[in-house]
C-alpha positions in Angstrom: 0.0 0.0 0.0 1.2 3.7 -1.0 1.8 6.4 1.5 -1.1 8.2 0.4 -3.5 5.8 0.3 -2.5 5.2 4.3 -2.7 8.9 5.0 -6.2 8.8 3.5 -7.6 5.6 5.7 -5.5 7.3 9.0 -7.6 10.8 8.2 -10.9 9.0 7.4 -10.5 7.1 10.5 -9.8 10.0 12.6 -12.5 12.2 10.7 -14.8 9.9 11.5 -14.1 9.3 15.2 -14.7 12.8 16.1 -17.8 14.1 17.6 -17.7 18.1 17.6 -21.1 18.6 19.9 -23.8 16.6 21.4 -26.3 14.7 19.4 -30.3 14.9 20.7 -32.6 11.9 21.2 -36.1 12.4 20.9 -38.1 12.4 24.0 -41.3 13.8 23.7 -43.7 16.7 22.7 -44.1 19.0 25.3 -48.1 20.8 25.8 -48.6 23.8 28.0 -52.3 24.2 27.4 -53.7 26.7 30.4 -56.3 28.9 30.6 -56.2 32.2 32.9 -58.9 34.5 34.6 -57.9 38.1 34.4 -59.4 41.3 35.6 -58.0 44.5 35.6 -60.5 46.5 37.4 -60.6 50.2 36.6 -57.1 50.4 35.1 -57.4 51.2 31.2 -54.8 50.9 28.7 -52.2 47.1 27.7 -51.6 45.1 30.4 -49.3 41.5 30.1 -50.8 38.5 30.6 -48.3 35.8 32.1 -48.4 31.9 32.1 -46.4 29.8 35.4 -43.1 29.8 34.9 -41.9 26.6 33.3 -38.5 25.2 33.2 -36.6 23.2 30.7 -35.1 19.8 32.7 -32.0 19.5 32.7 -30.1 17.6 29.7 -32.3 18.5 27.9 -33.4 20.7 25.0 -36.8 22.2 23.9 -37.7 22.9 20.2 -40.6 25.2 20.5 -42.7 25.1 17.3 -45.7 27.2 18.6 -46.5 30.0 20.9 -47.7 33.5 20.2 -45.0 35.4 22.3 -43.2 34.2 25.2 -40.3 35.5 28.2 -37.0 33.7 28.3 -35.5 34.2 31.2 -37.1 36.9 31.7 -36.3 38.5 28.1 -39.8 39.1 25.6 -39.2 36.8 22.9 -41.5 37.2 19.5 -40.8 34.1 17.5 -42.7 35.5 14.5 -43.5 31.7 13.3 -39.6 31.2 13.7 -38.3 27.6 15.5 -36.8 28.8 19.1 -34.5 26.7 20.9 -34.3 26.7 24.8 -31.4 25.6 26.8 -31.5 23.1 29.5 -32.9 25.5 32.7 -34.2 28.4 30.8 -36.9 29.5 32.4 -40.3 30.2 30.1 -43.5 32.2 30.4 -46.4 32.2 28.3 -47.1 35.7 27.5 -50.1 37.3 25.9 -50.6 41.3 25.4 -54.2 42.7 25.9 -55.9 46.0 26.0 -58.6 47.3 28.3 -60.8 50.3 25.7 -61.9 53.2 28.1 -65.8 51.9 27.4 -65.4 49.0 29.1 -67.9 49.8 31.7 -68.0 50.4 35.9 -66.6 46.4 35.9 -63.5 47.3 34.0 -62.1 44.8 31.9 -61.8 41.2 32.5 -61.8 37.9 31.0 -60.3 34.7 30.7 -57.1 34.3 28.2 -55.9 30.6 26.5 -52.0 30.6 26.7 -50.5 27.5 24.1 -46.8 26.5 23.7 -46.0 23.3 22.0 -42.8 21.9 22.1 -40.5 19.2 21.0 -38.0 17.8 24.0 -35.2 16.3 23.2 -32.6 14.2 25.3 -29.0 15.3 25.4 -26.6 12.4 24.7 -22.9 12.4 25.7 -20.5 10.2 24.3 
């Protein structure tokens, strides 16, 4: 055998012994289906309603493929219909924006608000 055909088998061997990250797993799809009361009495003008506060396990990963707007972490995120990818212990919150119109009566403005995220969770696995 030649020299180069060695160096070729030694580089595809190494090449393909090399893992540069993590590969996911499928685990499951992940359903935060809740509904929440609101009233905001007298007080006209937006207002934010918020979901729990969910967590991502950890090791693992969540593919959110639908939710109208959401906090990470914290941080107002508007996925526009765009994939977002949470981190193992991000921190998540359904978010939805509303308005209370001045003619909203003596009762002020209430009502009850359906917050959806679906996601796809995925195992972290090491070699």
């Amino acid at each position: 055998m030649d020299f180069k055909k060695l160096l070729l088998i030694i580089c595809l061997f190494v090449g393909l012994n090399t893992v540069a990250q993590n590969r996911l797993e499928f685990n499951q799809v992940v359903t935060i289906d809740t509904t929440i009361s609101y009233s905001q009495g007298n007080n006209y003008g937006d207002f934010r309603i918020l979901s729990n506060e969910y967590e991502v396990p950890v090791d693992k990963v969540w593919k959110v493929v639908h939710v109208k707007d959401i906090l990470v972490n914290g941080t107002e995120v508007n996925p526009n219909g765009d994939v977002i990818w949470l981190k193992a212990e991000d921190k998540v919150q359904i978010l939805e924006s509303n308005h209370c119109a001045s003619n909203v009566g003596a009762s002020g403005c209430s009502g009850i608000s359906n917050l959806f995220l679906s996601a796809i969770e995925f195992n972290i696995i090491t070699d």
